[in-house]
C-alpha positions as a Markdown table, in Angstrom:
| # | Residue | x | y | z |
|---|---|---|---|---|
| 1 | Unk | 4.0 | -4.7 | -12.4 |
| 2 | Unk | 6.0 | -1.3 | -11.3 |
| 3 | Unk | 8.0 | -0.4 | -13.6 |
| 4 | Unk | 11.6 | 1.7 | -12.8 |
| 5 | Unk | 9.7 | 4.4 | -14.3 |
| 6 | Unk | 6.8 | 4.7 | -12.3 |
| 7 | Unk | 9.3 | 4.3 | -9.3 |
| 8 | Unk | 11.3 | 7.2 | -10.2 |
| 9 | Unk | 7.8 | 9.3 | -10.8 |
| 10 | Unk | 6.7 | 8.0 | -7.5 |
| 11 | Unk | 10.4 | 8.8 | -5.5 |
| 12 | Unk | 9.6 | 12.3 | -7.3 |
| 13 | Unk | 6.2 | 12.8 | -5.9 |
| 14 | Unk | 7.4 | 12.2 | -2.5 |
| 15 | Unk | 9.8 | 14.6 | -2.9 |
| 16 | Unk | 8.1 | 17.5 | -4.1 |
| 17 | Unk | 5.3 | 16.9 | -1.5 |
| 18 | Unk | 7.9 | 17.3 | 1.5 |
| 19 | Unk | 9.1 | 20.4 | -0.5 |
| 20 | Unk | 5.6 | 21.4 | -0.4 |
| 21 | Unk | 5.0 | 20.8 | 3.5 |
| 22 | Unk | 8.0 | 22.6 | 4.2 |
| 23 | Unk | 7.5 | 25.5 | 2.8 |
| 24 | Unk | 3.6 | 25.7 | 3.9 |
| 25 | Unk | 5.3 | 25.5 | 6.9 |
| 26 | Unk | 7.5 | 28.3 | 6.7 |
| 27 | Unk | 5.0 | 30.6 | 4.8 |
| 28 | Unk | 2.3 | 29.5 | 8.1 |
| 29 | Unk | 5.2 | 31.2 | 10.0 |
| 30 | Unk | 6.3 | 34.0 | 8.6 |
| 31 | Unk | 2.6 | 35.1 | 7.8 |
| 32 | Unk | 2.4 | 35.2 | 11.4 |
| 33 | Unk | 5.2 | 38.1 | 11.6 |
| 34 | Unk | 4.4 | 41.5 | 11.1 |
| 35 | Unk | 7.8 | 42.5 | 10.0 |
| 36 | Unk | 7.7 | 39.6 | 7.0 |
| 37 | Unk | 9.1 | 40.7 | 3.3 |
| 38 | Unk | 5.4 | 40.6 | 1.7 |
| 39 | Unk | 7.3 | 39.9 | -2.0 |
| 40 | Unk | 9.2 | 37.0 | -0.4 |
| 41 | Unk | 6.2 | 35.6 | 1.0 |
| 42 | Unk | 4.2 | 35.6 | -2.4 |
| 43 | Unk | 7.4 | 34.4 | -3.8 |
| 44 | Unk | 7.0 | 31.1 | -1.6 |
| 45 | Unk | 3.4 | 30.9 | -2.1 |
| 46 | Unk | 3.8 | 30.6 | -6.0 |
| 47 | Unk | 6.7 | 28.2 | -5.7 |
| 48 | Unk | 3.6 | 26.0 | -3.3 |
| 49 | Unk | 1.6 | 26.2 | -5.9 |
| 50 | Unk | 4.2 | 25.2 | -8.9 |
| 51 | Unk | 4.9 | 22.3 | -6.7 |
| 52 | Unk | 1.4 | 21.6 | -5.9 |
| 53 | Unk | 1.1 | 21.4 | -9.2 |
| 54 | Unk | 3.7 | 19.3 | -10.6 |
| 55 | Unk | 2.2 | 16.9 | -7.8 |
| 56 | Unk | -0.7 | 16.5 | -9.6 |
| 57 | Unk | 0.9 | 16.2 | -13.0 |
| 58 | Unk | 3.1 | 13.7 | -12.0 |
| 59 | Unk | 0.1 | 11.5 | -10.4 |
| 60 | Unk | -1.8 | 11.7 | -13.1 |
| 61 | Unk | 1.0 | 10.1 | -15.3 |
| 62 | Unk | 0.9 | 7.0 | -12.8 |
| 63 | Unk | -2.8 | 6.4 | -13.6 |
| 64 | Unk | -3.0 | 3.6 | -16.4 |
| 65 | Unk | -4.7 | 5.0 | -20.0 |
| 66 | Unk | -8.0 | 2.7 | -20.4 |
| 67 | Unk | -8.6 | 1.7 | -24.0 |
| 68 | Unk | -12.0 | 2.1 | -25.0 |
């Protein structure tokens, strides 16, 4: 059974992995550019890998605990 928990968790996930694309997209772009802020652009990567993550934080709360 899904619970409204693991639906807000899962609405969460989704959200932080289109963050995620977005900005790989824009850092894929402006890496490209020779006359890129080099501070901004490690700024973005850092915030990719916060998200990245909080991605795999939040999935690993969806996985049941197995009593032993």
């Amino acid at each position: 059974m899904v619970t409204e928990e693991t639906k807000s968790i899962q609405r969460r996930i989704l959200e932080l992995q289109t963050e995620h694309r977005d900005l790989d997209e824009v850092v894929t772009t402006l890496s490209n550019r020779l006359d890129v802020d080099q501070l901004l652009l490690r700024r973005m990567k850092k915030r990719k890998l916060q998200l990245k993550d909080q991605i795999a934080r939040l999935k690993s709360q969806l996985i049941p605990d197995l009593d032993a």
